[in-house]
N, C-alpha and C positions, 0 to 999 in steps of 0.2 A: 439104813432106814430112811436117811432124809430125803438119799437117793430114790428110794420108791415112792414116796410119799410126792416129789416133785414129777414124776414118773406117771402116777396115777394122775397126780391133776392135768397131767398133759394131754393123757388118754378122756378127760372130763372134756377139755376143750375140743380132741376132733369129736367128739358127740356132740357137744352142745351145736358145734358148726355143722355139722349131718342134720343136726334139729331135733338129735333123741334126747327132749331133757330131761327125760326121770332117768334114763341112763348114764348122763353126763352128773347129775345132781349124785349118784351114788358113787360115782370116782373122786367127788368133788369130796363127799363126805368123810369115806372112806384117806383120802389123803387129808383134811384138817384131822382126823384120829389119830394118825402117826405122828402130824406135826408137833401134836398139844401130847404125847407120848415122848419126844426128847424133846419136849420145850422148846422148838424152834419157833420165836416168836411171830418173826418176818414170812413162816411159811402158813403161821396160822390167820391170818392175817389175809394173803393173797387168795386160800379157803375159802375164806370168810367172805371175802369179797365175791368171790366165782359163786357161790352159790347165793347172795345174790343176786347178781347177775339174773340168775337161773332162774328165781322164784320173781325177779322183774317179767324176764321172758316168759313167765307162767301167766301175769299177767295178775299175780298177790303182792300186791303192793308192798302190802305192811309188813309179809316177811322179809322183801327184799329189803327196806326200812331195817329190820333188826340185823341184818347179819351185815346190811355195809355200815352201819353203826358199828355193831363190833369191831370190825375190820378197821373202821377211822381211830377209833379207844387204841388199838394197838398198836398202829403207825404211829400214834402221837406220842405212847410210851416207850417207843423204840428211836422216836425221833426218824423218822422215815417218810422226809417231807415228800417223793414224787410219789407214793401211798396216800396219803394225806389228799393229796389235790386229785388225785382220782376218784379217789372215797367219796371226796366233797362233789367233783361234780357230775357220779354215780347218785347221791342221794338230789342232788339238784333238780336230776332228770324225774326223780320219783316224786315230786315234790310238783313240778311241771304236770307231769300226767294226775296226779292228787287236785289238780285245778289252783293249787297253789302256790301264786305267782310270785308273790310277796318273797314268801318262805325258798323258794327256787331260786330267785336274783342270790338272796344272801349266799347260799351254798356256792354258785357259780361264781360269785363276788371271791368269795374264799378263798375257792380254787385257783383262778385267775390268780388271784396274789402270789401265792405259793410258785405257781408256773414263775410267773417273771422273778423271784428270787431263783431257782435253781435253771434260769435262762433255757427251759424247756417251751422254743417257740411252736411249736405242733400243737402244745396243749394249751398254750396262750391263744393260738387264734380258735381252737374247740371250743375253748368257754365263751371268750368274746362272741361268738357266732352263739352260742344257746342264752346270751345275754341278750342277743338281738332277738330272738326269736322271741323272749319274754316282754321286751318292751312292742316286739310285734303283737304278740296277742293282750296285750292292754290298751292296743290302741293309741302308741304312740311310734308313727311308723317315722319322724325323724331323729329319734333316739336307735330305733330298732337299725335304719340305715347305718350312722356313727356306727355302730359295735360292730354291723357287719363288715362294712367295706375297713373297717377296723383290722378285722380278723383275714379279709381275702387279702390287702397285704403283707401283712404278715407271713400268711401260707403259700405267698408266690415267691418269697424268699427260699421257704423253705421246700417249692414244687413239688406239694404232697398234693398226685391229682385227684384221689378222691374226695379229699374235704374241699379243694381248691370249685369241682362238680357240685359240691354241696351247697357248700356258698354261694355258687353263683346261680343255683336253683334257689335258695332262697334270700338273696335280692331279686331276683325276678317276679318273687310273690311278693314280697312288699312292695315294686312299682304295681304288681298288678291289683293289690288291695288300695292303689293310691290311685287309681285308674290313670296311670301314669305308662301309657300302653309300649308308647316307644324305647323306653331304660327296658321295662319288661321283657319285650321283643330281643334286644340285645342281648341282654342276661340268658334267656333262655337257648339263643342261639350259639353263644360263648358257650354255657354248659354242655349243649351236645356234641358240639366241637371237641369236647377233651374223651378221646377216649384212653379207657381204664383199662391192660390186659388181664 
């Protein structure tokens, strides 16, 4: 059973990535039923999450809100810290598009914690970089810098090119909101520098 259950959510994910999400959303469901069927708590959990996910991609906030809430309740009960820091900053990013910044840092804040304790540096410099982007949109673009270029070394350790593109697209908009045309300039021509196959 757990084998299908993990089986279906796999089949959730190539939908969701094809972009059929009421398709993806019922693989999604149909495997958290199996899971919460032999109690597999860890699988109810990643469920939980994935359909999130999904009702973020829907663009319902508040559901995606309840279900990575559950999903964070039950990594904390399992103790399933690299769960936890994803959960956190899944709800961070909803919290962000909510216009609520405040409430965003703390989640991201969370996250980040939990990363540097189980020394998961990919997701240390994720957070770092969505911390930047929070102190970007309040309008503190020398805090928003600190987290970023924070987090682009970090991920040049770890030469992950697509967030390494990411980051360096967005330092380029925080020189370019500083009218700071020349860092800008750089930034963006770094970014298209790196291609992704």
């Amino acid at each position: 059973m757990q084998g299908q259950a993990n089986q279906l959510g796999n089949i959730g994910i190539i939908y969701r990535d094809k972009g059929d999400l009421d398709e993806a959303l019922k693989f999604f469901m149909q495997s958290l039923e199996i899971h919460k069927q032999i109690g597999y708590l860890r699988g109810q959990a990643d469920a939980l999450g994935n359909i999130g996910l999904i009702y973020n991609d829907k663009g319902d906030l508040d559901q995606a809100l309840k279900f990575h809430s559950q999903a964070l309740e039950i990594d904390k009960q399992i103790g399933y810290l690299q769960g936890q820091a994803n959960q956190l900053g899944n709800i961070g990013l909803i919290y962000r598009d909510k216009g609520d910044l405040d409430e965003a840092l703390k989640f991201f804040m969370q996250s980040l914690e939990i990363h540097k304790q189980i020394g998961y540096l990919q997701g240390q410099a994720n957070q770092l970089g969505n911390i930047g982007l929070i102190y970007s949109d309040k309008g503190d673009m020398d805090e928003a810098l600190k987290f970023l270029m924070q987090a682009l070394e970090i991920v040049e350790k770890c030469g992950f090119l697509p967030l390494i593109k990411k980051l360096t697209n967005n330092l380029a908009s925080v020189y370019e909101l500083m009218n700071n045309t020349d860092e800008a300039a750089k930034y963006r021509r770094r970014a298209e520098e790196i291609q992704i196959s």
